[in-house]
Each structure stands twice: as C-alpha cells, then as structure tokens.
ROLUMPA-755408 format. One record per residue: residue number from 1; z, y, x of N, C-alpha, C in turn. Coordinates in nm, 4 decimals, always signed. Example, Ala and Ser with C-alpha at 12.3 -4.5 7.8 and 13.67 -1.06 7.14 Angstrom:
! ROLUMPA-755408
<1, <+0.7800, -0.5690, +1.3190>, <+0.7800, -0.4500, +1.2300>, <+0.7800, -0.3300, +1.3200>>
<2, <+0.7080, -0.2250, +1.2850>, <+0.7140, -0.1060, +1.3670>, <+0.7870, +0.0030, +1.2900>>
//
This chain:
! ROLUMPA-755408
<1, <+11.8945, -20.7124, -16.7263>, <+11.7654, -20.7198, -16.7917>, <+11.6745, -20.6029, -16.7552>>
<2, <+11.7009, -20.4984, -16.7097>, <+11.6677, -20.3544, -16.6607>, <+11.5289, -20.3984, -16.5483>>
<3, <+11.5645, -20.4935, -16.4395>, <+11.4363, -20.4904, -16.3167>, <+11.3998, -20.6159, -16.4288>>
<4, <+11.3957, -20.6602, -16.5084>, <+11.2924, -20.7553, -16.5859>, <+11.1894, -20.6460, -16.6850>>
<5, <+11.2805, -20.5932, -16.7400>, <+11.2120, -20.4730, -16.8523>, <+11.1246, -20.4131, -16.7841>>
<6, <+11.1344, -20.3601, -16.6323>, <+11.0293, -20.3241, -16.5885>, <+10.9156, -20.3806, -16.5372>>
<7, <+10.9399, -20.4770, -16.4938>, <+10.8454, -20.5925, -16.4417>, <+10.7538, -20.6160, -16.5298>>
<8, <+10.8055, -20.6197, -16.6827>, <+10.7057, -20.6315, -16.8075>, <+10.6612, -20.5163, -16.8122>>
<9, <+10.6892, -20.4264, -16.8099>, <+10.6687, -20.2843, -16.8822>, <+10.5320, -20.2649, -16.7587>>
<10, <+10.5324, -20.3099, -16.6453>, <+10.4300, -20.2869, -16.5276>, <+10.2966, -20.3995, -16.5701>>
<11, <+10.3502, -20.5495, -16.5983>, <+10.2455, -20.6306, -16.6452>, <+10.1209, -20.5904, -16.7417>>
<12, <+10.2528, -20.5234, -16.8386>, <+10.1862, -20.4562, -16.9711>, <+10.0659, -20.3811, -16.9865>>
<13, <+10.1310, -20.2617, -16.8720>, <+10.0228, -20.1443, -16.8404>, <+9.9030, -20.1741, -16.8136>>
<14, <+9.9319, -20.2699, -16.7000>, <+9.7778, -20.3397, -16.6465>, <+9.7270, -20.4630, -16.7187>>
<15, <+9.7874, -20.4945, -16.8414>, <+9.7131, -20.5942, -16.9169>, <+9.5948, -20.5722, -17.0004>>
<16, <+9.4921, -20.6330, -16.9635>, <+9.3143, -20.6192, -17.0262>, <+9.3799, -20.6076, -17.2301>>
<17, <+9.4698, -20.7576, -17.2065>, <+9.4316, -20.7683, -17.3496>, <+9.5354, -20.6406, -17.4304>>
<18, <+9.6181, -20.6187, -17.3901>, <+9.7157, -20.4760, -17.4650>, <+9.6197, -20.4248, -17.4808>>
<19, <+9.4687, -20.3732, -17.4237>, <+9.4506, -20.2622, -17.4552>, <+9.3340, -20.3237, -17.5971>>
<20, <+9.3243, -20.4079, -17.5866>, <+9.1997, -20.4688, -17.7003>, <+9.2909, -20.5515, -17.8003>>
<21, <+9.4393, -20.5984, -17.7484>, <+9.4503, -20.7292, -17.8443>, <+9.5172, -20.6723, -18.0053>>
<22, <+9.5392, -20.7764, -18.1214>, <+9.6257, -20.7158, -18.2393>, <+9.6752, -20.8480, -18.2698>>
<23, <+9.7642, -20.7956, -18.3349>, <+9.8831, -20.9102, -18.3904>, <+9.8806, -20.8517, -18.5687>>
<24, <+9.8410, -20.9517, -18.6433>, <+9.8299, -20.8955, -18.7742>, <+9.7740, -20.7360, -18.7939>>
<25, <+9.6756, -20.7233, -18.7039>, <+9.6101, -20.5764, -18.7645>, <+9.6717, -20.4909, -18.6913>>
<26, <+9.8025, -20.5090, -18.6220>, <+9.8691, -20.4078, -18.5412>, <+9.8595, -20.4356, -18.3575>>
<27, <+9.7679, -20.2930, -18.2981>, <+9.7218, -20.3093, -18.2139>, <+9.8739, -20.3172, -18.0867>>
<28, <+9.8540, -20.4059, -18.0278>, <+9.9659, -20.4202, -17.9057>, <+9.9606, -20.3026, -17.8231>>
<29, <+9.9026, -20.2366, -17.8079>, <+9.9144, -20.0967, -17.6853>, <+9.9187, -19.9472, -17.7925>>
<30, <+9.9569, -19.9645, -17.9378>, <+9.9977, -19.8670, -18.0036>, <+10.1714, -19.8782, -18.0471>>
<31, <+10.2070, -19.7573, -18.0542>, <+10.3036, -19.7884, -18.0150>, <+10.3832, -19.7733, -18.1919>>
<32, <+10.5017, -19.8839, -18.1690>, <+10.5462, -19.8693, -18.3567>, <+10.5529, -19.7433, -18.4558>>
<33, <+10.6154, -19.6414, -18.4030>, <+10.6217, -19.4999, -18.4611>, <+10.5072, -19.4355, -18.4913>>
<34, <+10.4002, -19.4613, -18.4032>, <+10.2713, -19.3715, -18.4186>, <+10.2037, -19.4601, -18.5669>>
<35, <+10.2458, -19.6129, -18.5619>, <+10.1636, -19.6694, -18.6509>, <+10.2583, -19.6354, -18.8045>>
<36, <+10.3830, -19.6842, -18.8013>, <+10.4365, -19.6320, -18.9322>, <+10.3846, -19.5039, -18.9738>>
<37, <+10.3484, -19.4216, -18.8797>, <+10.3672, -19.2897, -18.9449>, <+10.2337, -19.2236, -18.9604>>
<38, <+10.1821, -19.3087, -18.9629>, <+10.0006, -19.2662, -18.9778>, <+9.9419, -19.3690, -19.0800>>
<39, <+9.8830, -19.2520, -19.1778>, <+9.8540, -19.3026, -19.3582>, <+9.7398, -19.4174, -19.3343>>
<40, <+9.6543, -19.4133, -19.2143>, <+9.5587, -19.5269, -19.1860>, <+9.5954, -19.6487, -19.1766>>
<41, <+9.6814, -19.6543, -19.1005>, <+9.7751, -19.7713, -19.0797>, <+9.8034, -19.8856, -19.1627>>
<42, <+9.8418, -19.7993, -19.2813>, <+9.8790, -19.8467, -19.3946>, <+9.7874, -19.8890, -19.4994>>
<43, <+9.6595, -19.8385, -19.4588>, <+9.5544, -19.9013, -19.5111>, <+9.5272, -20.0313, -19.4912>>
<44, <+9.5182, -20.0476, -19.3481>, <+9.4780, -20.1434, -19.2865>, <+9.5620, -20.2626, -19.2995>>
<45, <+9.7148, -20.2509, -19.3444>, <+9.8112, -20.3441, -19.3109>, <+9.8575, -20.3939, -19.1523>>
<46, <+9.8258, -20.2322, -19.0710>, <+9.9297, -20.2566, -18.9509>, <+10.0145, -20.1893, -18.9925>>
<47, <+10.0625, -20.0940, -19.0814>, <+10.1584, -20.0380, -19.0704>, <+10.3357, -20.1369, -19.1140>>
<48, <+10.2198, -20.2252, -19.2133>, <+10.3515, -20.3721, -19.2826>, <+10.3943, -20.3755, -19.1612>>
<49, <+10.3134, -20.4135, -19.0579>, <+10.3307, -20.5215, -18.9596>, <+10.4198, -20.4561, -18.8643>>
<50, <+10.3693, -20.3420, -18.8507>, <+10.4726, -20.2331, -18.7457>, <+10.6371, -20.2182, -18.7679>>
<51, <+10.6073, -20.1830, -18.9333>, <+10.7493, -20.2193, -18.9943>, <+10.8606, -20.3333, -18.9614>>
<52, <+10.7969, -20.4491, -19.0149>, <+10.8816, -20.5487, -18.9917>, <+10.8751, -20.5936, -18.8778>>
<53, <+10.8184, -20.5841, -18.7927>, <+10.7987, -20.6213, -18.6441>, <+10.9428, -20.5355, -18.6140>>
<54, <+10.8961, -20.4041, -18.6168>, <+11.0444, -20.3187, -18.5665>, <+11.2217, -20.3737, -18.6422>>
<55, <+11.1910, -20.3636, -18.8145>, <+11.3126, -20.4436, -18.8372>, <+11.3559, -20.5720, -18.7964>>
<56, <+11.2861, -20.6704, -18.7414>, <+11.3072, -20.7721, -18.6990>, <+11.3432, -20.7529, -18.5781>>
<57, <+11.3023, -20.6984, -18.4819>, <+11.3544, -20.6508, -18.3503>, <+11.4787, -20.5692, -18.3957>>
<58, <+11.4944, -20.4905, -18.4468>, <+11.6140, -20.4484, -18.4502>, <+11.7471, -20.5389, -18.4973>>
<59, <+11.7112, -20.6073, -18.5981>, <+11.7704, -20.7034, -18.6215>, <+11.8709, -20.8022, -18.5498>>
<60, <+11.7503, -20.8361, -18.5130>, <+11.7604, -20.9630, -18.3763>, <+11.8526, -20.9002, -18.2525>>
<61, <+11.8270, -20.7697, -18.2125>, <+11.8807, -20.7519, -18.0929>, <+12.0101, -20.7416, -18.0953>>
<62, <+12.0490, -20.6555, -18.2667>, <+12.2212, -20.6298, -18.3099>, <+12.2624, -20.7875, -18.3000>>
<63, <+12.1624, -20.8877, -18.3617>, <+12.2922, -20.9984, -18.3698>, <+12.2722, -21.1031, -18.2538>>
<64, <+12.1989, -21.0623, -18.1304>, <+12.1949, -21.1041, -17.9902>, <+12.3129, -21.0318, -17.9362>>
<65, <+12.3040, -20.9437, -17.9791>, <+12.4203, -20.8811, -17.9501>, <+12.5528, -20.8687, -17.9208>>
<66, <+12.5386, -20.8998, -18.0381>, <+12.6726, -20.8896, -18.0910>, <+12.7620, -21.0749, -18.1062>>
<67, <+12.6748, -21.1337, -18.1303>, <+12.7300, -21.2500, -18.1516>, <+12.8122, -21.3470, -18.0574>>
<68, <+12.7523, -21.3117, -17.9421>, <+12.9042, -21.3659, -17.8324>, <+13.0180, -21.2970, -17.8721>>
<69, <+13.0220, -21.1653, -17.8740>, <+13.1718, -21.1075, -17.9236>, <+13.2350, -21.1938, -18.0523>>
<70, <+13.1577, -21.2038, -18.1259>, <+13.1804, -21.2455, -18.2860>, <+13.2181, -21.3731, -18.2180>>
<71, <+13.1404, -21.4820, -18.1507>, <+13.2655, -21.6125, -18.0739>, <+13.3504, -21.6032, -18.0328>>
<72, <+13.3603, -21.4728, -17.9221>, <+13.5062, -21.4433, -17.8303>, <+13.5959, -21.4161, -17.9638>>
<73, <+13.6336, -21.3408, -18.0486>, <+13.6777, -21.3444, -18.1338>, <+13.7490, -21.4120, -18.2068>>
<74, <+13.6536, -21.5630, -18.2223>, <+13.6836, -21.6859, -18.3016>, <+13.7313, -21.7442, -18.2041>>
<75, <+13.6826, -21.7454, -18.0725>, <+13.7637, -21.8422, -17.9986>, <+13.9517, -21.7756, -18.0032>>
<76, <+13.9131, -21.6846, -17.9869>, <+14.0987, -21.5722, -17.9575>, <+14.1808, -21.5879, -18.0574>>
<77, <+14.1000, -21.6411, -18.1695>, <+14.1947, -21.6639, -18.3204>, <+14.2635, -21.8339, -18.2912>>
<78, <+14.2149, -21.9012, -18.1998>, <+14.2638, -22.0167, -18.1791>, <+14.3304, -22.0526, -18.0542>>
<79, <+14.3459, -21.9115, -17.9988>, <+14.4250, -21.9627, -17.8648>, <+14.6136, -21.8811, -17.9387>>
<80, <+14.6729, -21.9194, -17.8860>, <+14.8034, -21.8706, -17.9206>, <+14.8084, -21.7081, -17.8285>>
<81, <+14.9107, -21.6646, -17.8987>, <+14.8241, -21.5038, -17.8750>, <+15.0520, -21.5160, -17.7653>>
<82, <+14.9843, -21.4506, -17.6318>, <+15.0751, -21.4670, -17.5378>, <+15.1996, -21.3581, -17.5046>>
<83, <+15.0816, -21.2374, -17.5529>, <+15.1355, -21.1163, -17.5306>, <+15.0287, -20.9855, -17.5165>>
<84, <+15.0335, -20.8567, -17.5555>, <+14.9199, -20.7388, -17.5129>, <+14.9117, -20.7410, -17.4066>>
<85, <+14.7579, -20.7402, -17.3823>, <+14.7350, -20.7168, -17.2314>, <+14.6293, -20.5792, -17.2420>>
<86, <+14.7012, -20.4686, -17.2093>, <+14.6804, -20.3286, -17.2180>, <+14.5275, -20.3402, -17.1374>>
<87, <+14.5185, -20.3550, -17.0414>, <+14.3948, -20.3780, -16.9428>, <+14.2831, -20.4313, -17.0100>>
<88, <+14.2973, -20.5614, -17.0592>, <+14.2152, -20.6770, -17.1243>, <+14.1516, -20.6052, -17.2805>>
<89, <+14.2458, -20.5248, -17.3204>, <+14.2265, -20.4517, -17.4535>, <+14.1403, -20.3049, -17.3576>>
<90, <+14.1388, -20.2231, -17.2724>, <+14.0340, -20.1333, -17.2623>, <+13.8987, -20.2056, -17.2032>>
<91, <+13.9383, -20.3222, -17.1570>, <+13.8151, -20.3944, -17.1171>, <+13.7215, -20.4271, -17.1768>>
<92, <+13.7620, -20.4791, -17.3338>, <+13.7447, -20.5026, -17.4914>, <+13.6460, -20.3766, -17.5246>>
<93, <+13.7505, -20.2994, -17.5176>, <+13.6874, -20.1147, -17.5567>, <+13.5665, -20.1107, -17.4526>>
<94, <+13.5707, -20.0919, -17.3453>, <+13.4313, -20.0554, -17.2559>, <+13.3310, -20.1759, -17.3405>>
<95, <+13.3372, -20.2653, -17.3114>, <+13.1780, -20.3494, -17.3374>, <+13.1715, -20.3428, -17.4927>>
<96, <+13.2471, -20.3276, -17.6010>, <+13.1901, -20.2494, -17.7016>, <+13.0865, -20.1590, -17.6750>>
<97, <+13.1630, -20.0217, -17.6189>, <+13.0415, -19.9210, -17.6364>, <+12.9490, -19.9616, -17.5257>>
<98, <+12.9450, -20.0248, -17.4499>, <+12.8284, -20.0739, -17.3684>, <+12.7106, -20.1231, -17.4208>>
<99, <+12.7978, -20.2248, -17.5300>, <+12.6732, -20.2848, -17.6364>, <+12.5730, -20.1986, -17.7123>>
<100, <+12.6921, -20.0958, -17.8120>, <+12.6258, -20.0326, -17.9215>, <+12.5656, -19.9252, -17.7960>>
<101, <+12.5487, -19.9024, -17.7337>, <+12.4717, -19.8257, -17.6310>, <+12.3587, -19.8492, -17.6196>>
<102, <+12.3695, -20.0003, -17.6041>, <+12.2061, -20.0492, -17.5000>, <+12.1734, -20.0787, -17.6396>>
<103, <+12.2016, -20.1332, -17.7479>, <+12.1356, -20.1689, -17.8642>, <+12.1028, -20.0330, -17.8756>>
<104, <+12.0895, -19.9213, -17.9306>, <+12.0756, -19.8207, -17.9360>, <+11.9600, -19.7791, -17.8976>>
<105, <+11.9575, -19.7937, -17.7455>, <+11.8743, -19.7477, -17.6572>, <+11.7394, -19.8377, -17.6866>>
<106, <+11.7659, -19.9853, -17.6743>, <+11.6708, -20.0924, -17.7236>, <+11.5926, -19.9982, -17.8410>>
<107, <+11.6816, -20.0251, -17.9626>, <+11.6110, -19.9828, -18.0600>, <+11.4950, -19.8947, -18.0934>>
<108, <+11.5618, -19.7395, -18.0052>, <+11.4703, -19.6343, -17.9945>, <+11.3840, -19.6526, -17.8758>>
<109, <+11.3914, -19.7373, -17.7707>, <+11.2556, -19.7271, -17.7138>, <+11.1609, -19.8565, -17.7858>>
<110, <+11.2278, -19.9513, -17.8124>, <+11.1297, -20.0146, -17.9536>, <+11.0606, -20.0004, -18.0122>>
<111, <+11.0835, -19.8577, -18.1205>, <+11.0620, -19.8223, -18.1888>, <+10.9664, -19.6839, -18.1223>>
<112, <+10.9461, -19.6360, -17.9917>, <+10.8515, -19.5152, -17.9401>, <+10.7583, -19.5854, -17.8036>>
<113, <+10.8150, -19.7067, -17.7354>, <+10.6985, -19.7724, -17.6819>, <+10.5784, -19.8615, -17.7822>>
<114, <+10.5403, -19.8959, -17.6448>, <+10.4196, -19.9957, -17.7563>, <+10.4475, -20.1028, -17.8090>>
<115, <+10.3669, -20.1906, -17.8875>, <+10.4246, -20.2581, -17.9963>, <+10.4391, -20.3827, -17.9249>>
<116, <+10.3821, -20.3561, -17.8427>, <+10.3791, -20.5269, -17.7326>, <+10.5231, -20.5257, -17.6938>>
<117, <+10.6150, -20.4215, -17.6438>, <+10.7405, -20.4433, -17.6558>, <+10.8340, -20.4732, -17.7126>>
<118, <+10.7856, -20.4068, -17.8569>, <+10.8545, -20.4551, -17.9247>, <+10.8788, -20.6067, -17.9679>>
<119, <+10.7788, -20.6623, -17.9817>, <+10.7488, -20.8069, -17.9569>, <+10.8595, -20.9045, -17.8217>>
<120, <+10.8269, -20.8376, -17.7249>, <+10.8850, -20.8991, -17.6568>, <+11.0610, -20.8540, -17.6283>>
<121, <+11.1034, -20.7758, -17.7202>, <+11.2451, -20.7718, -17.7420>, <+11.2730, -20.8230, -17.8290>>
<122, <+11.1931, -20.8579, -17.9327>, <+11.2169, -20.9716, -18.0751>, <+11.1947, -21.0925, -18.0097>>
<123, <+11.1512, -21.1489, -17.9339>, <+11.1290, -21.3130, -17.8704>, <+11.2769, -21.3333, -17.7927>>
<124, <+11.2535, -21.2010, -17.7075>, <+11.3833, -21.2369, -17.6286>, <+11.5507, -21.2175, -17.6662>>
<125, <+11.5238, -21.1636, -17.8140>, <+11.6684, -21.1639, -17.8658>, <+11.6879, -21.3185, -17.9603>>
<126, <+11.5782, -21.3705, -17.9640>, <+11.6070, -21.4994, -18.0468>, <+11.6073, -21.6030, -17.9077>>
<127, <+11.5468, -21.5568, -17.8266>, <+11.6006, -21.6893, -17.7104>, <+11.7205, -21.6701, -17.6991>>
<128, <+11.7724, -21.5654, -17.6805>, <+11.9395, -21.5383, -17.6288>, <+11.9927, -21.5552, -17.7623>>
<129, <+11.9386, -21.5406, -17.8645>, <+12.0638, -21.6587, -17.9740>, <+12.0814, -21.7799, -17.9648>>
<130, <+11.9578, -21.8147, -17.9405>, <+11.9465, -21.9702, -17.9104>, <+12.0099, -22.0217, -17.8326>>
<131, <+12.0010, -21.9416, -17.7026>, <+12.0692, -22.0054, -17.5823>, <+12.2291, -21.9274, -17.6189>>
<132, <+12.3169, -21.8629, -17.6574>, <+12.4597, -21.8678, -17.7128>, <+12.4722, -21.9448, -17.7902>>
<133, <+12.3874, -21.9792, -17.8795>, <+12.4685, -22.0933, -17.9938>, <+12.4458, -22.2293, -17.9091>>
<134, <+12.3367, -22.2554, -17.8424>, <+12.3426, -22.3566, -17.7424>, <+12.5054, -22.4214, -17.6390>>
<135, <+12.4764, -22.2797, -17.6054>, <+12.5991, -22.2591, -17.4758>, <+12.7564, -22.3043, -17.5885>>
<136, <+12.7808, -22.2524, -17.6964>, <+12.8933, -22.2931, -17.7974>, <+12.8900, -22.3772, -17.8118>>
<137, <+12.7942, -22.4660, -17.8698>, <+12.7861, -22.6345, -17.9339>, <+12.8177, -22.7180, -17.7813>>
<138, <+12.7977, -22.6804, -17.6566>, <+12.7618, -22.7464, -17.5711>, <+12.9638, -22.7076, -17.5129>>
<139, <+12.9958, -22.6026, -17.4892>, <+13.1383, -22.5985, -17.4852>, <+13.1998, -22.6659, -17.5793>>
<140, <+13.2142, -22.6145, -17.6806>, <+13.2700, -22.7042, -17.8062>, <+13.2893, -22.9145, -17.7715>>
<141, <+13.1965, -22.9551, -17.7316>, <+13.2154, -23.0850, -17.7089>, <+13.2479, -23.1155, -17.6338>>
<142, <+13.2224, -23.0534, -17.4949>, <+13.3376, -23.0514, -17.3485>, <+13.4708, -23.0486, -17.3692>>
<143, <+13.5283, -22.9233, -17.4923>, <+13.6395, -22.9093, -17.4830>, <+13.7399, -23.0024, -17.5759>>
<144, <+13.6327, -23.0679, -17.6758>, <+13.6690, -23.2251, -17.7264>, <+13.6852, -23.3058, -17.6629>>
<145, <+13.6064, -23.3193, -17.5789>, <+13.6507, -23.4277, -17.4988>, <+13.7627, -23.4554, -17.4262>>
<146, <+13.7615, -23.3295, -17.3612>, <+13.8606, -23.3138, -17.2830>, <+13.9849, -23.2980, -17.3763>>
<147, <+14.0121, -23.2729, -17.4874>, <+14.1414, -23.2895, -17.5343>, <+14.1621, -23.4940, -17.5925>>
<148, <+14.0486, -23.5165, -17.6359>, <+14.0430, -23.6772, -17.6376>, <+14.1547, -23.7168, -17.5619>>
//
C-alpha cells in the first residue's frame, strides 16, 4: 500500500479542491491535530468532525486489520491441530508486530497529515473489510461444496 499512499499523498498536494474543499466544516488540506486542538474549530463544528473522522479511521483500520487474523484463528479452531510448528508460530509472532506497527504508524500520520487522508484511510479500511468478509463468505461456499 506504501507506492499507493504516495501516489495519493502526490495527487493530494496538487489538488485545486484540498486547498478550498470541506467536509462538514472541516477543511480537507488542514490537518486533524491542528483542528482538534484549536478552540476555533470547535466553534465552528470542524473540530466534531475532525474528531470522529479520526476515531473512525482509527477504528476502521484496527479492525481492517486485524480481522483476517481473527478468521485465521477461527479457521485453525476447525482444522485438527497436527502438531507445533515452531517456524509457523514465529511466523505468527512477526506479522503480529507488523500489524500493530503499521496500524500505529497509520494512526499517527492520520492523525498529523491532512484531513483528506484521513478520509481516505477510513474509505479504504472499510473496502478491505468488505472485500475480507467478501473473500470468507465466498471461501466458505467453495469449501461446502466441495465437501458435498
């Protein structure tokens, strides 16, 4: 997602409307932190907007996240368990902290770029739920069948 993030992050810069447009009172080329934290803001009702814009992105990205694991999981509770596989278990361990890493990282540049990003890490963590719970329902009936 890294040469996409930038590709946007370049669109962005040079976009007419970031620098004029707002989404509920909260201007797209200000960035979330500056607006929470400035008493005007809050006049106006960008600061609501900054808020939950950011909790919702944050939100969204933990359980984009996280939620294939939370399947691998459920699927592993239904396979018959064969034996430890020492390897397969640090493999487990690395993309953990890989996750809580990049969520991390998401979060806080979320939360110190502009708000137009943030936006577009809240869209794109609900497509990628969409498309995992997609991708499950759509395995799930293959693998019915195939036991049929």
């Amino acid at each position: 997602q890294f040469p996409v993030f930038i590709c946007v992050w370049g669109a962005m810069q040079g976009s007419a409307y970031l620098s004029s447009g707002a989404v509920f009172g909260l201007r797209l080329s200000d960035s979330i932190s500056s607006v929470i934290f400035s008493g005007a803001a809050w006049k106006t009702g960008a600061g609501a907007t900054a808020l939950v814009l950011f909790l919702l992105m944050a939100i969204a990205q933990v359980f984009s996240m996280l939620l294939p694991q939370w399947m691998q999981k459920k699927a592993a509770k239904n396979v018959a368990k064969l034996g430890k596989n020492p390897a397969q278990k640090q493999q487990n361990n690395s993309m953990k902290i890989f996750t809580w890493v990049m969520m991390i990282m998401i979060i806080i540049m979320g939360f110190s770029l502009v708000s137009a990003m943030g936006v577009y890490w809240l869209v794109g963590a609900v497509i990628s739920i969409a498309q995992t719970l997609i991708t499950q329902v759509i395995t799930e009936k293959k693998s019915k069948n195939k036991r049929s």
